[in-house]
N, C-alpha and C positions, 0 to 999 in steps of 0.2 A: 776762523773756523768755518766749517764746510756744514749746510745743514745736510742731515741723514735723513732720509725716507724710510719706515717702517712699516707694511700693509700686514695685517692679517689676511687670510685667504677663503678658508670656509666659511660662506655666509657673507662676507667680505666682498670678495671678488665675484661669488658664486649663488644661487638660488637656491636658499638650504631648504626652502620646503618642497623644491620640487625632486631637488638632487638627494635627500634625506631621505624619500619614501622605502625603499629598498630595505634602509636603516631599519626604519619603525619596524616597518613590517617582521624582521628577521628577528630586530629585540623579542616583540611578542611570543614571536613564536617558540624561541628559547624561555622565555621568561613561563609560558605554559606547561613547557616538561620540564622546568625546574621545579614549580608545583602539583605535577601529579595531572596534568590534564591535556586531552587535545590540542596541538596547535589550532586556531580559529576559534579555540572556545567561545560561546558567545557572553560567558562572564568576563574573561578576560578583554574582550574586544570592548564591553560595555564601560568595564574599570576605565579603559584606556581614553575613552571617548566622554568621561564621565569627569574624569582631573583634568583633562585636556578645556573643557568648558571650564570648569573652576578656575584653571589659570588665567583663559583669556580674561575672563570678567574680573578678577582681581588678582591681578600680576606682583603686586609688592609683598602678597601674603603668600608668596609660592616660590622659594629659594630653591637655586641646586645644590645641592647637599653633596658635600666631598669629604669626608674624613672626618663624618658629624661636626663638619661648619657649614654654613651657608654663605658660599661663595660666588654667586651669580642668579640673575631671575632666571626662571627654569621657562619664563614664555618666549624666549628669542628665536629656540629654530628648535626642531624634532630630534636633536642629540641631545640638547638640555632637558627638555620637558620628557624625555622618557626615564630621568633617572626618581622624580617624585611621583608618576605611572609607575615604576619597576617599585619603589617602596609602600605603595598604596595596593598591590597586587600582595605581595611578599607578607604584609602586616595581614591581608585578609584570608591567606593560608597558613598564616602562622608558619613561615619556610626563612632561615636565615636569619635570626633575632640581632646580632650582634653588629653594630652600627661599622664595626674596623673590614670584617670578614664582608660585608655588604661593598663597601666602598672600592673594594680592592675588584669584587666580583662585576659590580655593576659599572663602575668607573677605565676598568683596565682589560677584563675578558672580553664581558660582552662588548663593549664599546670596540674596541678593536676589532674581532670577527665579523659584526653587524658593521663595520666601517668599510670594510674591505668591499661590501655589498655595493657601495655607494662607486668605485673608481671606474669601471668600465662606460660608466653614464655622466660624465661631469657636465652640470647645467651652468653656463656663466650668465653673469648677472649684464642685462647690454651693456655696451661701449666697455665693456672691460678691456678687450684685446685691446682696442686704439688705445686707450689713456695708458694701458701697461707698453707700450711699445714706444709712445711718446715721451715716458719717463729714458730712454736708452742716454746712457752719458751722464745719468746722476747717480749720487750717492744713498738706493733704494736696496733694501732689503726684504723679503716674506719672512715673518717669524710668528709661527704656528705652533696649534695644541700639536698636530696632527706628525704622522713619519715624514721624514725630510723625500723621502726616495716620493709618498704617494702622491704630495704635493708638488713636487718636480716634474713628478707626470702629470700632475690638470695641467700644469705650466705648458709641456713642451704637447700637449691636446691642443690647449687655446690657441697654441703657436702655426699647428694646422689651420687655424680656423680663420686666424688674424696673423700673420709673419710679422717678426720683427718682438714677440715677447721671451723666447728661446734664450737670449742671457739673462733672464731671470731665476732659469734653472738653478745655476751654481748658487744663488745666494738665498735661498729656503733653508732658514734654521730652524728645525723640526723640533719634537718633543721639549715645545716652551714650558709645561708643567705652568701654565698662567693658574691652575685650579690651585695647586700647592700654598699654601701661607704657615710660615715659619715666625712665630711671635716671639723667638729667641731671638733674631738674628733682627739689628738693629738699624738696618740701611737705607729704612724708610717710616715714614709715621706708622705709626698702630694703624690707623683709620678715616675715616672719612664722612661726616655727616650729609646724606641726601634729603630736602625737602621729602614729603613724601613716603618717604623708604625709614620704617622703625629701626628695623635695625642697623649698625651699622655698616659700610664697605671696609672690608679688611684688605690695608696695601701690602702687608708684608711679604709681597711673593719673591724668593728668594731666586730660587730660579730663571723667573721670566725675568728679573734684573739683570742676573749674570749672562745671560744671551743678548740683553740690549748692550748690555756697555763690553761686552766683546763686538760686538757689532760697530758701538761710538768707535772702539780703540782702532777697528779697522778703516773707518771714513777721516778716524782721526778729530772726531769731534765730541759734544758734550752734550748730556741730557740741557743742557739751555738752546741748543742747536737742532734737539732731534723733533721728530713733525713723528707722528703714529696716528694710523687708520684701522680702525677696527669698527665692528657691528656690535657689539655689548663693550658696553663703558664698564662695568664693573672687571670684565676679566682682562680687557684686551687697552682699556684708557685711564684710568683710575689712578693705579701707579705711577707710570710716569709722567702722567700729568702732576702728581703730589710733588714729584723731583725735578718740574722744571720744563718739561717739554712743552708741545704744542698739541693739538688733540683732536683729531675728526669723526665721528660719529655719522657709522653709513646707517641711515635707517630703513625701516621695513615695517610694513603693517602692525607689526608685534613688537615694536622698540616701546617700551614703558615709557609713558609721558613724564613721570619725573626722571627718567634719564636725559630726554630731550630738554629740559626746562632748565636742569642743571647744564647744560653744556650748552643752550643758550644765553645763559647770562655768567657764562665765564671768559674773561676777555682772552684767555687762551685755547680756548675750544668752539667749535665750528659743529655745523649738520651740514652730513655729506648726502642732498637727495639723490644726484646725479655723479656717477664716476669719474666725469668731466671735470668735477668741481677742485679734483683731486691735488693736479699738479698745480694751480695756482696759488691754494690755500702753502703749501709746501712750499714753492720756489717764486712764488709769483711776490 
């Protein structure tokens, strides 16, 4: 069997605090006429800036909340940490109580609208175009939270920037639902214990399975074969590392040290500091 490449992209390939600003800022500003007040408020501005300290200082006690689970650290990059900012705003106007109606609103509207903010500006993380171009002729795929079409375009951007990463296009499998977890559906452990981390990582992502192993069917090969790069272990390595892969971990000023701790002392997982490090860990 053929090993499969699997990259995540936003944050990944990309510089999500600097390419994200557009984000935040737009969340805010909806999130202030959702409760009755000026965009720039400087209550709101202050919330913002107020849980954004909280998180850094203590990352393990600050989840992303997705369909009242806690599914990810909300300190990785400015589309995470604005959904317990959007709930810490929302609790203190009393606007929206109902955790399903929240999820759907914060998770799926805004996040999409304030997303769209971010395309016209995509910041790549360096050496991305070389190491994604040097991949040409293997068995690599992108598979993303994000739309297949918006990520196709950082792709065929980067490709202006760096030639040679353009057939990567075709192989962006979009709306991976990695936040989703299905505790009916029995295709992977319940869970995962992290030093560090009280609670526990939930693998059950149903979705982000079925998007890898159509991905294996297409390389023709097996979660024992597959290599996956992502910037948060919890959404993007977690999983299939539980089923057998291999596992990189790009890190960033804001990666949780028990995330890096645990995936230094797993003999199948790596820290990715340098994009360069990519195709060895993979093929090398």
């Amino acid at each position: 069997m053929a090993v499969a490449l699997v990259l995540d992209f936003d944050g990944t390939m990309t510089d999500a605090e600097a390419e994200g600003r557009p984000f935040r800022d737009g969340y805010l500003e909806d999130l202030a006429m959702l409760v009755g007040v000026k965009p720039g408020d400087p209550d709101i501005l202050g919330i913002a800036e107020q849980v954004e300290a909280e998180i850094a200082e203590t990352p393990a006690k600050y989840p992303f909340l997705w369909m009242g689970r806690a599914v990810a650290p909300a300190t990785v990059d400015p589309y995470l940490r604005m959904v317990p900012i959007a709930h810490r705003i929302l609790d203190r106007f009393g606007v929206i109580p109902d955790a399903t109606d929240r999820g759907r609103l914060l998770g799926s509207v805004l996040y999409k609208y304030n997303y769209a903010k971010t395309l016209g500006h995509p910041v790549f993380r360096s050496g991305a175009g070389a190491m994604l171009a040097s991949l040409g002729g293997t068995s690599t795929w992108i598979v993303t939270n994000s739309d297949t079409h918006a990520v196709a375009g950082k792709v065929a951007a980067l490709d202006r920037e760096a030639p040679g990463v353009a057939w990567l296009t075709s192989r962006v499998r979009g709306f991976a639902r990695k936040f989703d977890v299905d505790e009916a559906w029995g295709g992977a452990p319940s869970e995962l214990a992290l030093p560090g981390l009280e609670r526990a990582v939930l693998l059950r992502r149903r979705s982000y399975f079925d998007i890898l192993s159509e991905v294996l069917a297409e390389a023709g090969s097996s979660f024992e074969e597959l290599v996956v790069i992502g910037d948060i272990f919890e959404l993007d390595l977690a999983m299939p590392l539980a089923l057998g892969a291999r596992v990189g971990l790009v890190t960033s000023p804001r990666t949780p040290d028990y995330e890096k701790a645990f995936v230094m002392a797993h003999p199948r997982a790596t820290l990715i500091e340098d994009l360069s490090q990519i195709p060895g860990f993979a093929f090398g």
